[in-house]
matplotlib code that plots the C-alpha trace (Angstrom):
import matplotlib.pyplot as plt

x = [0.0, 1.1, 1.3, -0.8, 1.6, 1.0, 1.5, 4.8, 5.7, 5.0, 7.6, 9.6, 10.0, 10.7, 12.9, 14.7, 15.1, 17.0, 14.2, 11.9, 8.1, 5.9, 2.0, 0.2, -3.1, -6.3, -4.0, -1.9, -5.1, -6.3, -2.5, -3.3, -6.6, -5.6, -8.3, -7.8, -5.9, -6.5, -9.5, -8.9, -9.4, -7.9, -4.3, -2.0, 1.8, 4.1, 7.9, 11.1, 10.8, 9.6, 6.6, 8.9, 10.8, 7.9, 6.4, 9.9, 9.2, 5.4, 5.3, 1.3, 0.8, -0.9, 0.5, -2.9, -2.7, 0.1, 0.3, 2.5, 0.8, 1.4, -2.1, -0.9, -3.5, -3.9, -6.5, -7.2, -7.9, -11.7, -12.3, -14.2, -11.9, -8.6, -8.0, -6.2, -2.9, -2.4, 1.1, 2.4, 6.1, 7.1, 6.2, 6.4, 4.3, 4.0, 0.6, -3.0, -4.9, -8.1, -8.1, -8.3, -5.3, -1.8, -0.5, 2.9, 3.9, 7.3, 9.3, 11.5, 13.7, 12.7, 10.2, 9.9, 9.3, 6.6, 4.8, 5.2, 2.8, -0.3, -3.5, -3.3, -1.1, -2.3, -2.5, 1.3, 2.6, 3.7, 4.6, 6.5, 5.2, 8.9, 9.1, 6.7, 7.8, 6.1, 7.5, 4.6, 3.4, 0.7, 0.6, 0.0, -3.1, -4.0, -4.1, -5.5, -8.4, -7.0, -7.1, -4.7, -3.7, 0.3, 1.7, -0.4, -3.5, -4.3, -2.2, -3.2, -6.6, -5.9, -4.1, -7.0, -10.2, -12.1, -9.7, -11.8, -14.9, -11.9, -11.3, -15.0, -15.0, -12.5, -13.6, -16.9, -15.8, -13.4, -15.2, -12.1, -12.4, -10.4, -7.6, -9.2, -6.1, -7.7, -11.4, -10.8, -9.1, -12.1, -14.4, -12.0, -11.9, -15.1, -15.7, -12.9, -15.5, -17.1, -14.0, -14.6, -16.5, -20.2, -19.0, -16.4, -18.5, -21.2, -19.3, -17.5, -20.5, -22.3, -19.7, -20.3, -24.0, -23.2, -20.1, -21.4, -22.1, -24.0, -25.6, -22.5, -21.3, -24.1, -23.1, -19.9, -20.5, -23.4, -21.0, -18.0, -20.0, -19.3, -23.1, -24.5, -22.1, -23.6, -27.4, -27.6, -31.6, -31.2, -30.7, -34.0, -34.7, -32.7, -34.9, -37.9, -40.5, -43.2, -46.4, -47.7, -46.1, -43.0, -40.3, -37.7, -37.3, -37.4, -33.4, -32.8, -35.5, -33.8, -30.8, -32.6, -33.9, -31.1, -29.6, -32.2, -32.7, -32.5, -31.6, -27.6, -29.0, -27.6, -30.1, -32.4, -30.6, -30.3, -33.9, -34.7, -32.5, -33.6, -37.4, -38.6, -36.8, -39.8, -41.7, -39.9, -41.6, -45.4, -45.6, -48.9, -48.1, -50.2, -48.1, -48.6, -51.6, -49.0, -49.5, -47.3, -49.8, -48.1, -44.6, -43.5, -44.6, -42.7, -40.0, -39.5, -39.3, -37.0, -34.4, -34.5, -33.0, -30.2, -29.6, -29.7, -27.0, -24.8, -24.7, -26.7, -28.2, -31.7, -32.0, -30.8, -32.8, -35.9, -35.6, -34.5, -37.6, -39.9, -39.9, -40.0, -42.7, -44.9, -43.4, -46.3, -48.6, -51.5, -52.0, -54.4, -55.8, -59.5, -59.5, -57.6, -59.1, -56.7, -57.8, -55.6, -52.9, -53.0, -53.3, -50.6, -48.2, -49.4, -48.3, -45.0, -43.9, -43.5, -39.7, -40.0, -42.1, -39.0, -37.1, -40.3, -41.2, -37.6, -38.0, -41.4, -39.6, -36.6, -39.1, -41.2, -37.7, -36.7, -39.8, -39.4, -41.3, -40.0, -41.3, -39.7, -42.4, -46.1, -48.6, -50.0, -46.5, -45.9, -50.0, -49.1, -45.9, -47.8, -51.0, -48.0, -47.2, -50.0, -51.2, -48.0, -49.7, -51.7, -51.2, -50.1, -48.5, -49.6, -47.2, -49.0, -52.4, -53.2, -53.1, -50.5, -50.3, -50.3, -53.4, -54.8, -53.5, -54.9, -57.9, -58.8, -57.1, -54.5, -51.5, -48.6, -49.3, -50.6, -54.5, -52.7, -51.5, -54.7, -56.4, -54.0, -53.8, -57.8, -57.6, -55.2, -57.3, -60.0, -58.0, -56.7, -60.2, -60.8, -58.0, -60.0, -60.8, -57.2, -58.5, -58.1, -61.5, -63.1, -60.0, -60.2, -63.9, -63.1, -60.8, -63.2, -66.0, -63.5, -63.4, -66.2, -65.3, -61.8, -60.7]
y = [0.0, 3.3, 6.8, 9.4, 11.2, 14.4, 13.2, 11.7, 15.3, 17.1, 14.1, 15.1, 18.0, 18.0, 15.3, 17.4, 20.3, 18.2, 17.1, 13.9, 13.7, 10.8, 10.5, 9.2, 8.8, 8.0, 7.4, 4.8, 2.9, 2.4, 1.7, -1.5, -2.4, -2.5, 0.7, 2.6, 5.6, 7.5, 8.3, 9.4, 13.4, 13.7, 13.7, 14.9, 14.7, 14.6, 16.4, 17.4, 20.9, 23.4, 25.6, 28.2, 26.0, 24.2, 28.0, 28.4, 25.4, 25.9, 29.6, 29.0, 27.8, 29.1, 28.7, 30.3, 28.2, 27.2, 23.7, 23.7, 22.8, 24.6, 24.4, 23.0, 23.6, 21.2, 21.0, 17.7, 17.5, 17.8, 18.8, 22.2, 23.7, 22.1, 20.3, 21.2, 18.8, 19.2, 19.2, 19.6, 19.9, 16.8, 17.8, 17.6, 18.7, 20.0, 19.7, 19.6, 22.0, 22.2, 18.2, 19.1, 20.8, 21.3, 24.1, 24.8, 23.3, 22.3, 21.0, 18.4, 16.6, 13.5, 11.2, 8.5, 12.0, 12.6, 9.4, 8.6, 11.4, 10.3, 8.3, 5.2, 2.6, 2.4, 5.8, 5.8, 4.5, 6.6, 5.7, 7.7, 5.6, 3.4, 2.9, 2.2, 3.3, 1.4, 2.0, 1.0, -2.3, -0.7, -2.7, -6.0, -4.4, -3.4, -6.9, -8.2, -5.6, -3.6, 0.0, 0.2, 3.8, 4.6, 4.3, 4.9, 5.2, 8.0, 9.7, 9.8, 10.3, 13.1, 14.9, 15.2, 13.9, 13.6, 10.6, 8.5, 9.1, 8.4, 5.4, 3.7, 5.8, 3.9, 0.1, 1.0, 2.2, -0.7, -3.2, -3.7, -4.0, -1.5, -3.0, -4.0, -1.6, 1.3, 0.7, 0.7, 3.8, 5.2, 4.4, 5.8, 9.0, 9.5, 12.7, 14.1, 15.0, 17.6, 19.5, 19.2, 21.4, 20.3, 20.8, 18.3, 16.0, 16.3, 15.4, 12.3, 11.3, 11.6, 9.8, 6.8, 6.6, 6.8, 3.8, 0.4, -1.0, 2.4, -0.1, -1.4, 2.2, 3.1, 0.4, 1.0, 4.4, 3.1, 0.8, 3.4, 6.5, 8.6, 8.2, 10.3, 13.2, 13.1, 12.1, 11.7, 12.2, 8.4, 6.8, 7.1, 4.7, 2.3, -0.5, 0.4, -1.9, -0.9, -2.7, -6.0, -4.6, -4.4, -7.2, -5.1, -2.0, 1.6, 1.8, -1.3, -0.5, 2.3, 0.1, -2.3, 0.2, 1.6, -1.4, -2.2, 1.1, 0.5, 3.8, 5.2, 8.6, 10.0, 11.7, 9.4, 6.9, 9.6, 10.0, 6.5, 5.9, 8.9, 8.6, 7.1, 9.3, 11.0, 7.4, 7.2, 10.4, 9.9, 6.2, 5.4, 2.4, -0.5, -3.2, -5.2, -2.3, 0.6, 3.3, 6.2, 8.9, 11.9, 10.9, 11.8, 15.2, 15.4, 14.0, 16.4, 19.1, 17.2, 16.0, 19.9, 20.8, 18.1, 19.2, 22.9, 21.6, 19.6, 22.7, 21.0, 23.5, 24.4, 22.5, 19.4, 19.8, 20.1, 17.0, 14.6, 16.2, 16.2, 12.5, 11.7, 14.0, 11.9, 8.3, 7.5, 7.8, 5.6, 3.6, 0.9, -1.0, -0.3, 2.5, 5.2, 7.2, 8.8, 12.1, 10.8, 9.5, 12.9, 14.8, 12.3, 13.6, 16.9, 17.2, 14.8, 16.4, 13.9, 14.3, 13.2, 10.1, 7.5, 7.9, 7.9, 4.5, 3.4, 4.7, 2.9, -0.5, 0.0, 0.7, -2.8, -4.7, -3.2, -4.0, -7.8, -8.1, -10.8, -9.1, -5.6, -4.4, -5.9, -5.7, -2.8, -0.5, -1.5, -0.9, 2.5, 2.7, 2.1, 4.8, 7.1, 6.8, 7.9, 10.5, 12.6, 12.9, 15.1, 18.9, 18.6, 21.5, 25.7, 25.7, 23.3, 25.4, 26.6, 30.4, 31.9, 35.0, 37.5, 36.5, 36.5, 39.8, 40.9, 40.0, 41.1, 44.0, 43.3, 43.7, 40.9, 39.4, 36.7, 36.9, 36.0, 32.4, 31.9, 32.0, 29.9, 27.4, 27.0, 26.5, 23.7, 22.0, 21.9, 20.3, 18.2, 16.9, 17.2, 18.2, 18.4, 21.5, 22.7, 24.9, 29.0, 29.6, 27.6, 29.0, 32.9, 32.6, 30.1, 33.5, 36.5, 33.9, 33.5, 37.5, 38.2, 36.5, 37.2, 38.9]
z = [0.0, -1.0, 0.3, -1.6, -4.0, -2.2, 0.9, -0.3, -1.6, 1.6, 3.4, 0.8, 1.4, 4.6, 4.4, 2.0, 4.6, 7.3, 9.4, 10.1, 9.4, 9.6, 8.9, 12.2, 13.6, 11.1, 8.1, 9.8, 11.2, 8.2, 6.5, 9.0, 8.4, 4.7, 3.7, 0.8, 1.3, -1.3, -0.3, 3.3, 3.6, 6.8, 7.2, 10.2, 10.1, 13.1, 12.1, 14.4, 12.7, 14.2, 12.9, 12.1, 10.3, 8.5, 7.0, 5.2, 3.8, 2.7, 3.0, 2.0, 5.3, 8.2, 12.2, 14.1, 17.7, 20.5, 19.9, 17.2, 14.5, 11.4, 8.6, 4.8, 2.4, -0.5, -3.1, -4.9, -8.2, -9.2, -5.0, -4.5, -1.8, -0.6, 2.4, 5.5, 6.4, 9.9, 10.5, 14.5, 16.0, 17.7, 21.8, 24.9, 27.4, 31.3, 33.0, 32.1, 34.5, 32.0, 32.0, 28.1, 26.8, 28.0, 30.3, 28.3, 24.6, 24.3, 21.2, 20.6, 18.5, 20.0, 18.3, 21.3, 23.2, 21.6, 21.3, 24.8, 25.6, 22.9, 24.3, 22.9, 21.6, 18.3, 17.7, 18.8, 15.5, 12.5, 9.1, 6.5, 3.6, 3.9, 7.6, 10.4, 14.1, 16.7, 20.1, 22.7, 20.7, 19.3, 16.0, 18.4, 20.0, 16.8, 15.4, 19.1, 18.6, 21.4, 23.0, 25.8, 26.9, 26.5, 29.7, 32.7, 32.2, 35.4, 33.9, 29.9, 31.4, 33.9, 31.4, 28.7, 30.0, 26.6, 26.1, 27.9, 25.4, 22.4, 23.7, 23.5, 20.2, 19.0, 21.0, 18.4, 15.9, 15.3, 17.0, 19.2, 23.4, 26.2, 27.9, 31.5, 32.9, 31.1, 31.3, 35.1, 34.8, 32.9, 35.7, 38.2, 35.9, 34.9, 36.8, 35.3, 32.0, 34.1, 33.1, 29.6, 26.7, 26.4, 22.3, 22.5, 24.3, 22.6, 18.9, 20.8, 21.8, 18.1, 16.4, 19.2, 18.4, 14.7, 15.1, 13.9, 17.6, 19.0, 21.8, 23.3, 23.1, 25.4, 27.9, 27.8, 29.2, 31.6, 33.1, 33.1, 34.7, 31.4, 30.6, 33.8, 32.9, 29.2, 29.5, 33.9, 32.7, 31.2, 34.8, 36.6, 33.9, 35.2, 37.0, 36.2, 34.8, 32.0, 31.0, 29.6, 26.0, 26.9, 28.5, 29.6, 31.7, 30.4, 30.3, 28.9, 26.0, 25.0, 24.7, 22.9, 20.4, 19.9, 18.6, 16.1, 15.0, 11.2, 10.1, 9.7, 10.3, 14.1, 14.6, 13.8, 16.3, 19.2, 19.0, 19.3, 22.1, 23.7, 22.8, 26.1, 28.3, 30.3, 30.8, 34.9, 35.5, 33.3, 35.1, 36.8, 38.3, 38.0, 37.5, 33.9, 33.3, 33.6, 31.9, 30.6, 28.8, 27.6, 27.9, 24.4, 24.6, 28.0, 26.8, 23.6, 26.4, 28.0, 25.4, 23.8, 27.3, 27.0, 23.5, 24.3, 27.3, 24.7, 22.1, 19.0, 16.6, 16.7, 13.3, 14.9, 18.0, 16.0, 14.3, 17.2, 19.0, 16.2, 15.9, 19.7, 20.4, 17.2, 17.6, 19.5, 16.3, 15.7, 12.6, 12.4, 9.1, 8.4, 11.2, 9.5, 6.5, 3.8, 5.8, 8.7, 6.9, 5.0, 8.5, 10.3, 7.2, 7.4, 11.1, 11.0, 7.4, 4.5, 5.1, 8.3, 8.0, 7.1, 10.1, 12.2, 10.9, 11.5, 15.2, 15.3, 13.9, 16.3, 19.5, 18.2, 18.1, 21.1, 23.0, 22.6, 19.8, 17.2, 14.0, 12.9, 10.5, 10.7, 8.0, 9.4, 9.0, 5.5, 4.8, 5.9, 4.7, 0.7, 1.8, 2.4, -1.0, -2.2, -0.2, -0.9, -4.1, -2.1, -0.7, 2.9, 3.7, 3.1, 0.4, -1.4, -1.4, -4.6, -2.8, -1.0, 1.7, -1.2, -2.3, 1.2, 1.6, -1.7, -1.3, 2.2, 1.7, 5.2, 5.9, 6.7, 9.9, 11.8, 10.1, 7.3, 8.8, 10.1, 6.7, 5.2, 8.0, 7.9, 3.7, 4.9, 7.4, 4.7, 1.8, 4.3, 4.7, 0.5, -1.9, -4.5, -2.7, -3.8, -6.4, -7.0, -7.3, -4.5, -1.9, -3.0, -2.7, 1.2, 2.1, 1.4, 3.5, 5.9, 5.9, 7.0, 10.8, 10.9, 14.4]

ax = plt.figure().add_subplot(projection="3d")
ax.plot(x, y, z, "-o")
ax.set_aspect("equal")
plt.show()
């Protein structure tokens, strides 16, 4: 396997100028796993020159931080904008009072230097596209499906706290385990992520639920005390028992559903692990009769608060609350007329329906129950089809607000989305009532009674 040309260039080059450089990190893990390289758009470098001495060389590049890492822009052929090569100084470092980032940089010449102070022992070998360097084993744990911390453990941990989140990153993402040495260190540690960025929490913790084992990701940090400093919210679940349709408790469901969440959306999978949140504190306990009545609506409040906490946008926050506050829609043949399935669509939005079945099929699965989709989903899944056919939305109307407006002779304003809102509620109920002449002639009716 071969380096990228231009990755051989930049190594060249600094080769060239008297000083070492190796590619390390991503690149190297997947030099070992055999992956195509070539297609990897995130590449960092490790060199003995310093960032002064790495801008003579690439006098396009940018040094903006204290860390030593200078910025080498590179722009693929046929890419829209060019990459960033991250290339950093070989280090060494003092204490880490922010648990996150170091107190004082320093450089060295060293490379063992350096490496001795990374997380983990696979991401402690570099490669210059001739020769590997491997100086804590790391290539073994590789091939044993290992992450093992570099050194002590305490320490790695104490020293950047978000390392502990890496690590069952990494034991999901590669489908390898944590060495039992550094999974008790986790546990011991786990306070230590009060001490770190809700941001940088918050996109470890995304890139675990979007990992090929999301569930066991989830237990990892149940069992390792991580979870209650991400989600605490998710433990007054723990132990408690639902109803007659469901075989395990409220925490373990969400596990559950997690798992068989079908879709590779994120978002999609954080709401369904999250979509039972508020059923501890909705329960009206009465044993295998229990009930639960509101608790998706409760819990859309509630997960828009621990998103809010976590930093997700609003966009984001929409959506994972959108479909938990509707997951508990329902749908049975010969019960619900196309008006329902047109007003369920109307209220979930038609490009929100997918990923609420998918929640639906994961919260079935995840209940105990042996089929994924019954008739029932797939007959809705078809009458969806068809009613999109349909207007669902005010945009679909065959008026807008300027003919509102026009017509009642009012300015912008909330009367305006009241109209239009109405018109909808009725082509909801008929669409072949979607027509200019019968809605002009609905809004100067409508008129005659507006507030």
């Amino acid at each position: 396997m071969q380096l990228p040309r231009f990755i051989k260039n930049i190594i060249k080059k600094i080769n060239d100028a008297g000083f070492e450089a190796y590619t390390v990190g991503g690149a190297v893990k997947n030099y070992l796993s055999g992956e195509d390289l070539s297609r990897l758009d995130n590449w960092d470098l490790t060199t003995s020159a310093t960032p002064e001495e790495l801008l003579k060389i690439f006098p396009k590049g940018r040094y903006e931080n204290k860390f030593g890492t200078v910025i080498v822009p590179y722009k693929k052929k046929g890419a829209k904008k060019p990459m960033d090569i991250e290339i950093t100084t070989y280090r060494t470092e003092a204490t880490y009072s922010d648990k996150r980032h170091p107190d004082k940089v320093g450089f060295t010449k060293n490379l063992k230097e350096d490496l001795k102070r990374r997380d983990f022992t696979i991401n402690a070998i570099v490669w210059d596209g001739k020769k590997l360097v491997d100086l804590f084993s790391g290539q073994e744990d590789f091939r044993n499906r290992i992450i093992k911390a570099v050194g002590n453990p305490d320490e790695r941990f104490r020293e950047d706290a978000l390392r502990m989140l890496r690590a069952i990153r990494f034991a999901t993402t590669y489908q390898f385990i944590i060495e039992n040495a550094t999974y008790k260190s986790i546990k011991k540690n786990a306070k230590l992520l009060q001490r770190i960025s809700k941001e940088r929490i918050r996109d470890e913790f995304m890139k675990i639920i979007a990992s090929d084992a999301p569930a066991q990701g989830m237990l990892y940090l149940h069992d390792t005390g991580l979870l209650e400093y991400i989600i605490p919210e998710l433990k007054e679940g723990i132990g408690i028992t639902q109803n007659w349709h469901h075989i395990y408790t409220i925490f373990q469901h969400c596990i559950l559903s997690l798992a068989y969440c079908p879709s590779s959306d994120s978002l999609v999978r954080l709401a369904t692990f999250l979509h039972d949140i508020s059923k501890p504190e909705t329960k009206v306990d009465l044993g295998k009769r229990s009930t639960f009545h509101g608790h998706q609506t409760v819990g859309a409040k509630k997960v828009n608060k621990i998103m809010e906490d976590l930093k997700f946008s609003n966009k984001e926050i929409y959506k994972v609350t959108h479909l938990i506050k509707h997951h508990m829609f329902y749908y049975n043949i010969g019960e619900i007329t196309d008006r329902g399935v047109r007003r369920l669509l109307s209220r979930v939005g038609k490009e929100n329906m997918a990923d609420l079945i998918d929640l639906r099929v994961a919260d079935r699965i995840g209940s105990g129950c042996p089929k994924a989709k019954p008739y029932k989903l797939i007959d809705l899944e078809r009458r969806i089809v068809e009613a999109q056919r349909q207007p669902l939305s005010v945009k679909m109307l065959k008026v807008d607000g300027y003919d509102v407006m026009n017509i009642l002779k009012i300015k912008p304003g909330p009367k305006v989305g009241k109209v239009l809102n109405q018109l909808l509620e009725e082509v909801l109920d008929d669409p072949k009532r979607n027509r200019k002449r019968y809605l002009k002639k609905r809004i100067k009716e409508m008129g005659k009674t507006l507030d």
